[in-house]
C-alpha angles and dihedrals in degrees: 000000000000104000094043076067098052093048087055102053090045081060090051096045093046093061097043088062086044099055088040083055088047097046088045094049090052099050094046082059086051090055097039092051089041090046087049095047098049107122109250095159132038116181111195110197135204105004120169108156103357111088128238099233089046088062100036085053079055101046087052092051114129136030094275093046098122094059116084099204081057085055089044090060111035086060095047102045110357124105093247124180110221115226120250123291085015106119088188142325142231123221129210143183118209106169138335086280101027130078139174138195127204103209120206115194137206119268121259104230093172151324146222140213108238125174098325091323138090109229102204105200129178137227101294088048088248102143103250094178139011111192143140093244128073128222134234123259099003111113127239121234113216121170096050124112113221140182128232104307120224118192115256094015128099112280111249109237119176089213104050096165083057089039084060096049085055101054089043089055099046088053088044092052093048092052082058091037095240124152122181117194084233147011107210118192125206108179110301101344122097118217125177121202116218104180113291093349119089117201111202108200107176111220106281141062084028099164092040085060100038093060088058085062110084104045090054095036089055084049086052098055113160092355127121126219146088121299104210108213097140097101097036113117129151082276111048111022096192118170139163146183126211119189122216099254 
């Protein structure tokens, strides 16, 4: 009887080393995967206005952040919130240690010249960029009274019916690829400056008169002068050209 009882204790013993080698195995697997998948490298592509360190606080985000299996995750299935100007964002995964992220902005409608700076804003008038330079082929806004401008927050404009004439228009002008050096505002009539040539275009029926736009501007190569649109509708049709004397 005894040594039924012995034998006993040695099987019990036995599995109970073999279930401490098998839990330490496995966690010596944990550690190892967890060791390969710590983020050593983060590649951040095509940036314009967003900053880098705005991206890479965001990135390292979490508790988990350094892991790149963690990354891996929380953009593929996780409810992530995007920062600020970014319109979406790729995620890759380069290697164990190595991550990158394809950043899509988004899109410059416009911009102002407010006290020494240019205030790039988008679509929804929410200020994308405040900076000394200004960028190619992204009109300037002159005519429009505005409050004191915070980065990533709605530009406050005091005439916010005229302010949303703007942003239509702008959007309106990039579908046709056009893009005038300025936008000038007086009162409620939009005007775009292409060189030497000013369009006026009234304050109605704005798409309508914008699509009229290419095929003239392409006739008036190198000229100066007003382009009337102002009273052109389906009806009447009415437009006129008046050269600089």
């Amino acid at each position: 009887m005894s040594k039924l009882k012995h034998q006993k204790k040695r099987i019990k013993i036995h599995k109970r080393a073999i279930r401490a080698i098998i839990i330490l195995c496995f966690t010596i697997i944990l550690v190892s995967v967890w060791q390969i998948f710590q983020v050593q490298s983060i590649e951040v592509l095509d940036l314009k206005h967003v900053e880098e360190g705005m991206i890479l606080e965001w990135v390292e985000e979490g508790r988990y952040a350094s892991s790149s299996l963690y990354l891996f995750w929380r953009h593929n299935h996780g409810d992530i919130e995007l920062p600020p100007g970014v319109e979406d964002i790729e995620f890759h995964l380069r290697a164990p240690w190595a991550v990158q992220f394809v950043i899509y902005e988004k899109l410059v409608v416009a911009c102002i010249l407010h006290e020494g700076n240019f205030i790039f804003f988008d679509q929804d008038g929410m200020v994308l960029l405040i900076t000394d330079e200004l960028r190619e082929e992204v009109p300037m806004i002159r005519g429009l009274d505005v409050g004191q401008v915070y980065l990533h927050q709605t530009l406050p404009v005091e005439d916010q019916q005229v302010f949303q004439t703007i942003l239509e228009t702008t959007q309106t002008l990039r579908r046709h690829e056009l893009y005038p050096d300025s936008i000038v505002c007086e009162g409620r009539n939009i005007n775009l400056y292409f060189g030497d040539i000013r369009v006026q275009l009234g304050h109605e029926n704005l798409s309508e008169r914008i699509i009229q736009i290419p095929p003239i501007l392409s006739e008036l190569y190198g000229e100066s002068g007003v382009l009337h649109l102002e009273h052109f509708d389906s009806t009447t049709r009415n437009i006129s050209f008046i050269p600089t004397p």
